[in-house]
N, C-alpha and C positions, 0 to 999 in steps of 0.2 A: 557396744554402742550401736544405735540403730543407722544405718546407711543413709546420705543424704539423698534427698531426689534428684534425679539427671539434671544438669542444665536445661533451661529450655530452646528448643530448636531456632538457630539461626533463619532469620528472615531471609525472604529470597532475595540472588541481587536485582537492582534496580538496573531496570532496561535503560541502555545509553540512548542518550536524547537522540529525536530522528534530525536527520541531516538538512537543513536547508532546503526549502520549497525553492524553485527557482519560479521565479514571478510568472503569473497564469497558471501554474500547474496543480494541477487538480491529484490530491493524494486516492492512493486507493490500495483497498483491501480485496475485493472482488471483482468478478465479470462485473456485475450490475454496475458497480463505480465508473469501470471504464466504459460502458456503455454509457453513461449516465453524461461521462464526461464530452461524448462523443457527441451525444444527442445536443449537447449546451452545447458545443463549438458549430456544429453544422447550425443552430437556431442563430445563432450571432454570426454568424459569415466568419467563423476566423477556423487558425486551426488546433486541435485537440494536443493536449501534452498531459500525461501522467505520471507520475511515479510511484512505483510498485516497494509497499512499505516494508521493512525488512520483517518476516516471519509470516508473512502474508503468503497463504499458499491457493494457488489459484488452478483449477482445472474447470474444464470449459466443455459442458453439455451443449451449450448454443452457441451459436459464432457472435460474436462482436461485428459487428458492421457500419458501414459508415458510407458515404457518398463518395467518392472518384475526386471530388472534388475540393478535400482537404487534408493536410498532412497530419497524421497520427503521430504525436513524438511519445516514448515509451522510456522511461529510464527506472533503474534499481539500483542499492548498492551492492548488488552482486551474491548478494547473502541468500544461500540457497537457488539461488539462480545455476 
C-alpha cells in the first residue's frame, strides 16, 4: 500500500501579547523610534519615555541625542537585554 504524505508542518507559535504601554511611552523597534521619540518630547516641553519591544535588536551607528534638558526614561522586558 502506497505510504501516506507527512502531516503538514506545525504553525509557528504565536508571539505572546506585548506588555502594557505605560501611558506617554512611546514603543520602539529602532535607533530612529527612540530618536523620534526624543525629538516629540523636547518639541512638547515634556520628558521622553520608551520601551524597547521584546526581539527588537538595536545597535547604534549614530548617537541618540537629546537636550540636557529632559529626562530619557528607557524600559525593556529584559528579553535579550
Amino acid at each position: 500500500a502506497p505510504t501516506p504524505p507527512p502531516p503538514p508542518p506545525l504553525p509557528p507559535p504565536k508571539s505572546p501579547p506585548l506588555p502594557p504601554l505605560v501611558p506617554g511611552e512611546a514603543p520602539a523597534y529602532s535607533r530612529d523610534d527612540i530618536q523620534d521619540e526624543i525629538n516629540s518630547a523636547m518639541a512638547q516641553g515634556r520628558n521622553a519615555s520608551v520601551y524597547i519591544l521584546p526581539g527588537a535588536r538595536l545597535a547604534f551607528s549614530i548617537e541618540v541625542t537629546c537636550s540636557g534638558k529632559i529626562h530619557v526614561s528607557v524600559r525593556s522586558s529584559g528579553e535579550g537585554a
